[in-house]
N, C-alpha and C positions, 0 to 999 in steps of 0.2 A: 586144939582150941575150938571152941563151942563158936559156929556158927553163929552169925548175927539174924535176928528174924527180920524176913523182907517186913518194909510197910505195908500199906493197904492200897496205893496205888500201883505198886510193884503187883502185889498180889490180882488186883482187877485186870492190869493189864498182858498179865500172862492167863489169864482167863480166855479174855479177847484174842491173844496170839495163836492158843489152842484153840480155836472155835474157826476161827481162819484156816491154820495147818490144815486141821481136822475136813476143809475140803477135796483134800487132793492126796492128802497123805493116811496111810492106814496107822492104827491103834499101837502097831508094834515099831512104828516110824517115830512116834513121838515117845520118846523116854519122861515119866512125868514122878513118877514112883522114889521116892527120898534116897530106899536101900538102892535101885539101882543109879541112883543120878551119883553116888558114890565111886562109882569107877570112873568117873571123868573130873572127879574134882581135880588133879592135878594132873600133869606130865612128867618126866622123865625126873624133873627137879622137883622130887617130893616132899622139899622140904614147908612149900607152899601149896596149901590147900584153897580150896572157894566153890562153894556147890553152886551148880548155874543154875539161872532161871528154867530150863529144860532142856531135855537134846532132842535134837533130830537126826534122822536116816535117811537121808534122799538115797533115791536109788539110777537116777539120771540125771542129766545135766540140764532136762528142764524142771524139774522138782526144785533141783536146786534153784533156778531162775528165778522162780516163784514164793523161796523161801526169802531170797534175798530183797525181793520187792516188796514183798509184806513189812520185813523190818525194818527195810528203808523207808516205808510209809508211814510205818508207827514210832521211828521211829528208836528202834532196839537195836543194841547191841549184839553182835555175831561175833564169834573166836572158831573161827576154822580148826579143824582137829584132823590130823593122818593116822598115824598109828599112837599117837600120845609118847614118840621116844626122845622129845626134843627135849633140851640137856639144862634150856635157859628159861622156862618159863614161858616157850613161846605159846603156848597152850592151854596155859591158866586161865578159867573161867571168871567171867562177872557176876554176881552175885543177880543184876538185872538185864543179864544177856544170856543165848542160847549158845550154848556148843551146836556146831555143823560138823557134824562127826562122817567122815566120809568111807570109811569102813566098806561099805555096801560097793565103792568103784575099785573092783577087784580081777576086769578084766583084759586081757592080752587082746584090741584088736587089731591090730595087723602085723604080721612079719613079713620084714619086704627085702630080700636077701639083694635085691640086683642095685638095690639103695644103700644099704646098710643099716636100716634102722627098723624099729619095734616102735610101735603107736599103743600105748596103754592108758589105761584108767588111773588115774590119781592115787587109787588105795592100792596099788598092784605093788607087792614087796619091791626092794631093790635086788636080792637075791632072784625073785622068781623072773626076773627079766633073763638073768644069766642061763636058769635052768632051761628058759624057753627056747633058747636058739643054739645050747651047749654041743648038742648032738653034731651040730652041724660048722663046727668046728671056730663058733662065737661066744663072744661076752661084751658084759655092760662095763667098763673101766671101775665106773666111782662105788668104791668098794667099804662102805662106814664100817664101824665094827658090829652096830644094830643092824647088818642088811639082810639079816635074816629076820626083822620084822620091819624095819621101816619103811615106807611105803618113797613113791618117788616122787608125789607134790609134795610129802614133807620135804625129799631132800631138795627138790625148787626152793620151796621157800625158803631152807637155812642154806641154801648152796654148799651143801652135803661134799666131803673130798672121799677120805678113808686112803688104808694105808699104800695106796697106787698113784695117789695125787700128785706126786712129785714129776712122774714122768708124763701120765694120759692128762691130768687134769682136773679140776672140780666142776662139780654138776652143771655150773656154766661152761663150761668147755666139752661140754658131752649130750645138753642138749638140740634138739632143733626146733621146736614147736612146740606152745599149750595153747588148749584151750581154758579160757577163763572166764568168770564170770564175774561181773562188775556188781559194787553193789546197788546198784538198780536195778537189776536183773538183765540188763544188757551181758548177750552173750558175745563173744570177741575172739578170733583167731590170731596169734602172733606167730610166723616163722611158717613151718610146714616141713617137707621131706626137700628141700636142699641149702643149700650153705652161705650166708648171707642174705637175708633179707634184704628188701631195699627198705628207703627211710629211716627215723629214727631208731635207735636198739632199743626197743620195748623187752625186747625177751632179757635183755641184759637185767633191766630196770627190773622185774617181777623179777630174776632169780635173784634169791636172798633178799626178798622183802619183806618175809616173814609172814603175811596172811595178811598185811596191811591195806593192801591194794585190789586184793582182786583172790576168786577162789577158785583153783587150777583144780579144769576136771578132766584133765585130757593132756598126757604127755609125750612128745615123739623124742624119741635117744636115736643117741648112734649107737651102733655097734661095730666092736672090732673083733678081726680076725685074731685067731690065738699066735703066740708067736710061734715057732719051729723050738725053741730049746728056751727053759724056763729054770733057773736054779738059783736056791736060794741060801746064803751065808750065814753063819755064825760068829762073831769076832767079840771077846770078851779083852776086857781092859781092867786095870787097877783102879781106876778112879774116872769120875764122868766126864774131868775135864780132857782128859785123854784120848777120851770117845768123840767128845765135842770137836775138838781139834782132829782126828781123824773125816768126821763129817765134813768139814770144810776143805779138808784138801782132798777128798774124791770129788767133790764139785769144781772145783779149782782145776785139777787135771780136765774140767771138759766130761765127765761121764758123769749119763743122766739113767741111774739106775731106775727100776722099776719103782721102785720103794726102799726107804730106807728109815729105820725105825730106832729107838730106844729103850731101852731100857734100864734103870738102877735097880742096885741088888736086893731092896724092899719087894720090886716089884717083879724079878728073877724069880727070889726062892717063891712066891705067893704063886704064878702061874706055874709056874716049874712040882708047886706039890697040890697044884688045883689038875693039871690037862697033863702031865707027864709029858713036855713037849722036847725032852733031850738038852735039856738047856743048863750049861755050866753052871755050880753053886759056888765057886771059888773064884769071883769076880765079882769087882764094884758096880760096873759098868754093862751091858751089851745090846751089839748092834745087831739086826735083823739088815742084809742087803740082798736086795734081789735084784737079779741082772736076767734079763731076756732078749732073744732076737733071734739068729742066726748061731750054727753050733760054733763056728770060729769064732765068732765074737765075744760070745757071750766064753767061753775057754779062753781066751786072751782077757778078758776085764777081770777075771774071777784072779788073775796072779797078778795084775797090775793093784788091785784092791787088796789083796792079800801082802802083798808089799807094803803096802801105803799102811796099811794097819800095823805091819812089822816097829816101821819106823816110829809111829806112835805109840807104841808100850802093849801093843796086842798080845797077852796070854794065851790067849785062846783062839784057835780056827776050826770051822768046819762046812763041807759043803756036802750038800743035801746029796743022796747020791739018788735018787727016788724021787717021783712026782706025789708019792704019799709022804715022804719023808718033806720032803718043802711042805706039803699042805697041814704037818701035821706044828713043821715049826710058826708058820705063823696061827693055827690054832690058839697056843700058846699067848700069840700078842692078845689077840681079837679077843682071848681070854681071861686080861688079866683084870680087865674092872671088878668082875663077878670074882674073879680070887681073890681080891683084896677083901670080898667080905668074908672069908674065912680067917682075918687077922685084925680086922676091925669093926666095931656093930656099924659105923655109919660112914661114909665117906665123901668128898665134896667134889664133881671133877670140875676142873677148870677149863680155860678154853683162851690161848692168847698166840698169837704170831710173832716172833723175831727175825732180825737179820739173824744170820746163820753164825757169821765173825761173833756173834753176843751169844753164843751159845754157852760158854765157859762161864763167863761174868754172872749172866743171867741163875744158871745154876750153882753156883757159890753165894749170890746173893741168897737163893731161896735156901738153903742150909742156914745162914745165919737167920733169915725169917722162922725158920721152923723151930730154932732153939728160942728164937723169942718170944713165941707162940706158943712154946711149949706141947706140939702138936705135930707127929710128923707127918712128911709129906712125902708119897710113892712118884716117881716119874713114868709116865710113857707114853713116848710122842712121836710126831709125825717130823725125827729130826730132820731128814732131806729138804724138807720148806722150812722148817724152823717154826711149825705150830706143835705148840706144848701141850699138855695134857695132865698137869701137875693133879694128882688127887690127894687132897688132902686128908686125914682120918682122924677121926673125933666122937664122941661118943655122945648121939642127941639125949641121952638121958641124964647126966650131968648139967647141972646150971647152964654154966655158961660156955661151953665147949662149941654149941652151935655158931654162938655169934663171934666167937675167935674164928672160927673155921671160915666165917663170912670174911671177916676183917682179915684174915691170911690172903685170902684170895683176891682183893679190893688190891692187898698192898703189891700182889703178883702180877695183875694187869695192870696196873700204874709203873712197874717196873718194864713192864715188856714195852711200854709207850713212852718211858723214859729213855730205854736204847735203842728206839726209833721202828718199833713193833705198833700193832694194833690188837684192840681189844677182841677182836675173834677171829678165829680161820674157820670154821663151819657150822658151831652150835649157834653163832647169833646171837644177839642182844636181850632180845625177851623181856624181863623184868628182872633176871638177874643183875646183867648190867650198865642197866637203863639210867643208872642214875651216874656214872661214870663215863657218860658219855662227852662232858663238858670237859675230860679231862685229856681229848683226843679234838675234838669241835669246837670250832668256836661258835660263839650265839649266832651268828649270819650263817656260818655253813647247818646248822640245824635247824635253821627259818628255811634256807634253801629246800632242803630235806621235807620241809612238813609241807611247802607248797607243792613238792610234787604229787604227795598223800592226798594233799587240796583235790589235787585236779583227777584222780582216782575215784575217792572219795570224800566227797565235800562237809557232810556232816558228821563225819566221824567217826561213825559206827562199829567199822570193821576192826575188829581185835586191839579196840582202845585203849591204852596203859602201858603198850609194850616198848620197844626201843627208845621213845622220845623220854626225858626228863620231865621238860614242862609241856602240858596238855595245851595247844592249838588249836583254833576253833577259827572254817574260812567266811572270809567277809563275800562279800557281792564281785565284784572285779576281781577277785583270785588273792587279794589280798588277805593277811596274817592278824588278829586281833590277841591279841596276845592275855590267856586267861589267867591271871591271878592267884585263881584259888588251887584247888586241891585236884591232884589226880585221880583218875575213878578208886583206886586202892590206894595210896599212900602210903598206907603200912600194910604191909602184906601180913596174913593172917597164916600163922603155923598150927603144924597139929602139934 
């Protein structure tokens, strides 16, 4: 879709924005250029396009300070940007706002072993955190399937799990410290190198706020030690409810494996002839489990689960007998989004949380969804917490295939919040599902929500359009005035 042309005050006042930058920042800091302001029109969720008013590159945390305070002066809008892999549109540009592309904070500094933790830069992979301290016998838990490019303020801000969440935790459970920066350019330390802070949980509050509140230049993680013996399982089944029902009774028994994964036979054979990861093609159903610890332990859960799989209809076992052979079987998982485009041009993923006991339900409902839709749907998901991962596959060059694929996925998180789920486990609200959020909230718990945004950021600015439904605007006393009209985008603009 053809871009709208800015007006002439839009256009004056990105004059004046550049002429500001332009004193502290160099030529190759400011992106001002049409063809390259096209690589940030969108995020991960490409189905939504918007070329911003222009980007910027800070290259430290007082650049940034300084970028934040000019626009909070003038009055502009800012959308903080990590690596661009967020899933929900948390990333989408304003047409009269700058992307803060943080790219440039790309450094490891400090490894503090007698701590446990890595102090990095904002833009620093989630992967290169792990490679930094490997050697020496650690790792970063929260493991996405992007972590080989996503950086780790994105995963702050969407509070990022990946397929380990089940037993280490999500990116709230794994960090200690950011530094942030307000939008007035006040800079601000929450947390540091040990374990509960005092006073209120601000760290809590920034992680998974999405860019709303504040722009994380500075992250401290924990690190853990590797375990002694790591092995990972295969267990293929007939059918998904089969599989569902075995998930629930390995948690039931009390064992909290590493991870513990799904997959339907859509999205079997698609990895299976995308990464060659050894994975059965005579199965509806399979589970990815991984158990770590201690060698006896971990050799006593591996037949106690192998059991439990029995009793539920498991066709098939296999246990990794190799630390490449495990690395190669979750390849495969981590693989399978990019395999499914070898079976469909376009694909939708979703992003919802269930109780675990709604595992079955849940995926027998989305079977009947997907013959109504006429549209099918690939699974693979983070079964051990019960967050789902339904990708849907459709073809954007077809009429109307997009907007079924929209409305499939609308009718998938209202299903996950009908059997007492929530609308995300780590990709976040964004603009995806911002307008669905009245169907989890009531009007007071999202006045709640927007007065904390208030006291953050009072006018607005920072990455406005995203999570809320309706646009908020704060009064003098901290009070809510509630705006009427139209949200900065309302209809989101496709290519």
């Amino acid at each position: 879709m053809r871009m709208p042309i800015p007006d002439a005050t839009i256009i004056a006042n990105r004059q004046q924005l550049i002429d500001k930058l332009s004193t502290f920042l160099t030529s190759k800091q400011i992106v001002i250029d049409k063809t390259t302001l096209r690589a940030y029109e969108s995020d991960g969720l490409t189905a939504y396009q918007q070329r911003p008013l222009l980007v910027v590159l800070p290259e430290n945390t007082a650049q940034v300070s300084e970028i934040l305070r000019i626009c909070c002066e003038m009055n502009v809008n800012v959308v903080p940007r990590g690596a661009g892999t967020s899933l929900s549109g948390g990333a989408l540009p304003l047409e009269d706002g700058i992307v803060l592309a943080m790219g440039k904070f790309n450094r490891i500094l400090d490894i503090d072993y007698d701590n446990r933790c890595v102090v990095a830069q904002s833009g620093v992979t989630n992967l290169a955190i792990t490679q930094a301290v490997e050697n020496r016998g650690f790792y970063y838990a929260p493991d996405p399937s992007s972590q080989i490019a996503c950086s780790i303020g994105g995963n702050v801000s969407e509070n990022s799990g990946g397929v380990h969440c089940l037993k280490y935790g999500l990116t709230t459970n794994n960090i200690l410290g950011v530094e942030l920066v307000l939008m007035t350019g006040e800079v601000i330390r929450l947390g540091g190198k040990y374990m509960d802070p005092e006073g209120y949980d601000l760290l809590g509050v920034i992680t998974g706020s999405e860019g709303l509140l504040g722009v994380v230049t500075e992250v401290t993680v924990k690190i853990l030690q590797a375990p002694q013996c790591v092995r990972a399982m295969l267990l293929g089944f007939p059918d998904n409810e089969s599989a569902g029902q075995c998930v629930a009774e390995i948690i039931a028994k009390g064992i909290i494996p590493a991870g513990i994964e799904m997959m339907d036979e859509l999205a079997i054979h698609a990895s299976e002839n995308f990464c060659h990861a050894g994975y059965p093609l005579d199965c509806q159903a399979l589970l990815i489990v991984e158990i770590d610890g201690p060698q006896a332990e971990v050799d006593e859960l591996i037949q106690v689960i192998r059991d439990i799989g029995k009793s539920r209809g498991s066709q098939y076992f296999k246990v990794s007998s190799s630390d490449e052979e495990r690395l190669r079987i979750w390849a495969g998982r981590k693989a399978a989004f990019p395999a499914l485009g070898d079976i469909s041009p376009d694909y939708y993923c979703m992003d919802g949380t269930i109780p675990r006991k709604q595992l079955s339900r849940v995926l027998t409902k989305m079977t009947e969804l997907s013959k109504h839709y006429g549209l099918r749907v690939a699974n693979v998901f983070h079964a051990g917490d019960g967050n789902l991962h339904p990708l849907i596959l459709f073809d954007a060059n077809k009429d109307d295939e997009m907007e079924k694929a929209e409305e499939f996925g609308a009718d998938i998180l209202r299903l996950c919040v009908e059997v007492g789920g929530v609308l995300s486990g780590e990709h976040g609200i964004g603009v995806e599902k911002r307008d669905l959020m009245p169907d989890y909230f009531s009007e007071h718990d999202l006045n709640q929500q927007q007065r904390l945004k208030c006291a953050f950021d009072p006018n607005g600015t920072l990455n406005p359009g995203k999570m809320f439904p309706t646009l908020h605007r704060c009064a003098e006393l901290g009070k809510l005035h509630v705006h009427k009209g139209k949200l900065p985008f309302p209809e989101l603009p496709r290519f």
